[in-house]
LUMRO-381511 format. One record per residue: residue number from 1; x, y, z of N, C-alpha, C in turn. Coordinates in nm, 3 decimals. Layout:
N
<r NUM, <X, Y, Z>, <X, Y, Z>, <X, Y, Z>>
...
***
This chain:
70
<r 1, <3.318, -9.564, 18.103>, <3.443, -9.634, 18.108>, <3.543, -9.575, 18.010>>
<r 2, <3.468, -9.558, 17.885>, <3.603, -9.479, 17.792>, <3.644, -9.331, 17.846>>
<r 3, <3.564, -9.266, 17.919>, <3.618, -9.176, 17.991>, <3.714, -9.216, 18.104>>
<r 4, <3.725, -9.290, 18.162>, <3.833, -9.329, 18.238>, <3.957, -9.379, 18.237>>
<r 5, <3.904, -9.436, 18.114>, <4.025, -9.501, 18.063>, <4.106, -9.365, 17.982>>
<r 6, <3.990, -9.307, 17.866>, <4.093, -9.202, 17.845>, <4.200, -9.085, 17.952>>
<r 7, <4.169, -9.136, 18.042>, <4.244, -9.027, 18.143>, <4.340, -9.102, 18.196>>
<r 8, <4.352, -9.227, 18.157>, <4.485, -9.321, 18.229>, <4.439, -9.412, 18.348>>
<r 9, <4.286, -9.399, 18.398>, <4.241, -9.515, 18.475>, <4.159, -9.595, 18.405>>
<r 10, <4.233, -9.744, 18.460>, <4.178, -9.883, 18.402>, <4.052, -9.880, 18.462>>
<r 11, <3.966, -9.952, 18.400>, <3.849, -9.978, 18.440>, <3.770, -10.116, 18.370>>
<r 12, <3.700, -10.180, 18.468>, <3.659, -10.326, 18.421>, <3.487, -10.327, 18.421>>
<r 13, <3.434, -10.386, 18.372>, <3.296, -10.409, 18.373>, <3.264, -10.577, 18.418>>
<r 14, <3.181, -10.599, 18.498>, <3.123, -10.692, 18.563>, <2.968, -10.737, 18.484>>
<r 15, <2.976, -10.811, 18.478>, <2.834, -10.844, 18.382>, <2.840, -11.016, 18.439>>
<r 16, <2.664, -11.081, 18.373>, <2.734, -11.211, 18.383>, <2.726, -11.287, 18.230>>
<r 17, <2.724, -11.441, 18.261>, <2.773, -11.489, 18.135>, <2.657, -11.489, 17.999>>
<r 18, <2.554, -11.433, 18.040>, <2.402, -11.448, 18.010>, <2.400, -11.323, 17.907>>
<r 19, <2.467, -11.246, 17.972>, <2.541, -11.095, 17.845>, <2.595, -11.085, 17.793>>
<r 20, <2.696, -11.186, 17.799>, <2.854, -11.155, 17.735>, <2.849, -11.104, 17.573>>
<r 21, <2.751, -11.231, 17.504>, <2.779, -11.136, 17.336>, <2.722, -11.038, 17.334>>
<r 22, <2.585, -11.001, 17.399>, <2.557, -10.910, 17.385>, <2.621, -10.734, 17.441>>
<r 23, <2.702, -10.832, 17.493>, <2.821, -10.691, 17.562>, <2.953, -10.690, 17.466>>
<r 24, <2.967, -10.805, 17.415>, <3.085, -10.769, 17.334>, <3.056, -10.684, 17.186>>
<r 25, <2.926, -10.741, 17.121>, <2.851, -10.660, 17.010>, <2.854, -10.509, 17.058>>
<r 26, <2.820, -10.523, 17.158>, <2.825, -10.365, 17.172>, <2.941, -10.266, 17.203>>
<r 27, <3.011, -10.345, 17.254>, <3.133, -10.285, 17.292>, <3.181, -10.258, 17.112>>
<r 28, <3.193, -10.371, 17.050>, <3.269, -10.323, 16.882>, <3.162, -10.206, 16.879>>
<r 29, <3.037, -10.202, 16.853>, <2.920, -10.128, 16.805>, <2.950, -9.965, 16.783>>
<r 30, <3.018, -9.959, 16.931>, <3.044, -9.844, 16.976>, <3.233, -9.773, 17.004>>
<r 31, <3.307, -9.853, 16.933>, <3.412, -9.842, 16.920>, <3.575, -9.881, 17.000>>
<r 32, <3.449, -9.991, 17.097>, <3.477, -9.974, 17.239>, <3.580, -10.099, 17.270>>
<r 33, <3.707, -10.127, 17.391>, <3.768, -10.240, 17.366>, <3.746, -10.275, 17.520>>
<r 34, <3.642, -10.234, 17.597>, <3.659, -10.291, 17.756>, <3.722, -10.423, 17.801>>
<r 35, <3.759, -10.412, 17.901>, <3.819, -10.508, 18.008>, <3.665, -10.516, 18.041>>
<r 36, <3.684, -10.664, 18.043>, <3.532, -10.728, 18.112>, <3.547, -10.835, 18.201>>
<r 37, <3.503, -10.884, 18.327>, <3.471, -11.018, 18.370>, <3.320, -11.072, 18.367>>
<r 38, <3.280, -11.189, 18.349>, <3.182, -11.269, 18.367>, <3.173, -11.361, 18.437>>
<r 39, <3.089, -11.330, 18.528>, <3.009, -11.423, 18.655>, <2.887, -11.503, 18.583>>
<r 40, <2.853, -11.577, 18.636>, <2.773, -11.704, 18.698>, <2.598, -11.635, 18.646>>
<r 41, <2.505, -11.671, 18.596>, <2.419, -11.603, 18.567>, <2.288, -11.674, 18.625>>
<r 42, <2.211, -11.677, 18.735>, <2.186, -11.536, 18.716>, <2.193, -11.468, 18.818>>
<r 43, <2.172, -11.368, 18.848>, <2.235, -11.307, 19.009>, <2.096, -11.241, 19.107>>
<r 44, <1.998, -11.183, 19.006>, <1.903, -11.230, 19.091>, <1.842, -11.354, 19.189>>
<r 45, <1.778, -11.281, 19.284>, <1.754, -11.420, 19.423>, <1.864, -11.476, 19.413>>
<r 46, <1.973, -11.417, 19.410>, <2.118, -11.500, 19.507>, <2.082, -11.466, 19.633>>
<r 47, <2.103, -11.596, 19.720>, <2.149, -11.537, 19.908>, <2.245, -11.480, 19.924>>
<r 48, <2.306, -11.370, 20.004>, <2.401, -11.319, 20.003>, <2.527, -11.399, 20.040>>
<r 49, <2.536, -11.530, 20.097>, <2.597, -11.602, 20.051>, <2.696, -11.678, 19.923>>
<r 50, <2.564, -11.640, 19.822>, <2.578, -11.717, 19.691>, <2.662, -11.576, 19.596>>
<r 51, <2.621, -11.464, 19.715>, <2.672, -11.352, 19.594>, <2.836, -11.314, 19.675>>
<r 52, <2.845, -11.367, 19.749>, <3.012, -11.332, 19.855>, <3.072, -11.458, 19.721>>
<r 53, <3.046, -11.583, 19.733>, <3.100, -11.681, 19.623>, <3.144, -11.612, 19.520>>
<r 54, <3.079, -11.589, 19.457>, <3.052, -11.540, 19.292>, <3.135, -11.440, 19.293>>
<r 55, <3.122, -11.313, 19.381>, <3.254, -11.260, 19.379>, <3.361, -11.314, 19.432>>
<r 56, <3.379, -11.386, 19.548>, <3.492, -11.432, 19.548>, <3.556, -11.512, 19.475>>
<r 57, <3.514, -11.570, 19.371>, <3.543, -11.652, 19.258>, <3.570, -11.520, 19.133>>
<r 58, <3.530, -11.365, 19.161>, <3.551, -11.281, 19.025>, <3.693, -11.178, 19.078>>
<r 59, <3.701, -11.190, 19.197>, <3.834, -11.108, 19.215>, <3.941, -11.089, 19.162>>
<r 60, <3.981, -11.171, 19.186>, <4.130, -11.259, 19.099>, <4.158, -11.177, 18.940>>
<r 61, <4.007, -11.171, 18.869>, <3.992, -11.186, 18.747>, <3.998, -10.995, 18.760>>
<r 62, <3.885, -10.935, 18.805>, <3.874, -10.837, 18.802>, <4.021, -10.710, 18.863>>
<r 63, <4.107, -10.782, 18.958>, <4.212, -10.726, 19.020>, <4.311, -10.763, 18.907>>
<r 64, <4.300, -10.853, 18.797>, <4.379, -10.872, 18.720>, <4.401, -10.773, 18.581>>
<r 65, <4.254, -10.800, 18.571>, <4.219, -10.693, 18.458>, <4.269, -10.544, 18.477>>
<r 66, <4.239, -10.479, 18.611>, <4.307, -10.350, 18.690>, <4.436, -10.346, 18.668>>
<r 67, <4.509, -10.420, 18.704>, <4.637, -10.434, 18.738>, <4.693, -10.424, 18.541>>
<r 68, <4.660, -10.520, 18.470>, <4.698, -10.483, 18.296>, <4.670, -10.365, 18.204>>
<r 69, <4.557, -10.260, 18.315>, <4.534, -10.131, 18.284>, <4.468, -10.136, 18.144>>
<r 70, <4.442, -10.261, 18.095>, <4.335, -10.251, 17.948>, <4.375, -10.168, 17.915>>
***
């Protein structure tokens, strides 16, 4: 992702809420300021049903994050 971003494309990371500190620790750890969204945890044995939801409930967030170019 910091390669992408260093080149002028935004980029977001998807994780769920079950990671989050442990994604934000790491993100400082490593110098790092990602655009992140967090879903619903846990995503294993979702029906594919349950996983169309979950993203359709992360779009919004993730097309937002794109769009502010982090």
């Amino acid at each position: 992702m910091a390669d992408l971003e260093a080149r002028g494309l935004p980029s977001v990371y998807i994780a769920t809420v079950e990671f989050q500190d442990g994604a934000v620790h790491q993100a400082r750890a490593i110098g790092a300021d990602p655009a992140a969204v967090f879903v619903p945890h846990p995503i294993q044995d979702r029906t594919d049903d349950e996983m169309r939801e979950i993203a359709d409930g992360a779009v919004e967030a993730i097309v937002g994050a794109l769009e502010k170019g982090h």
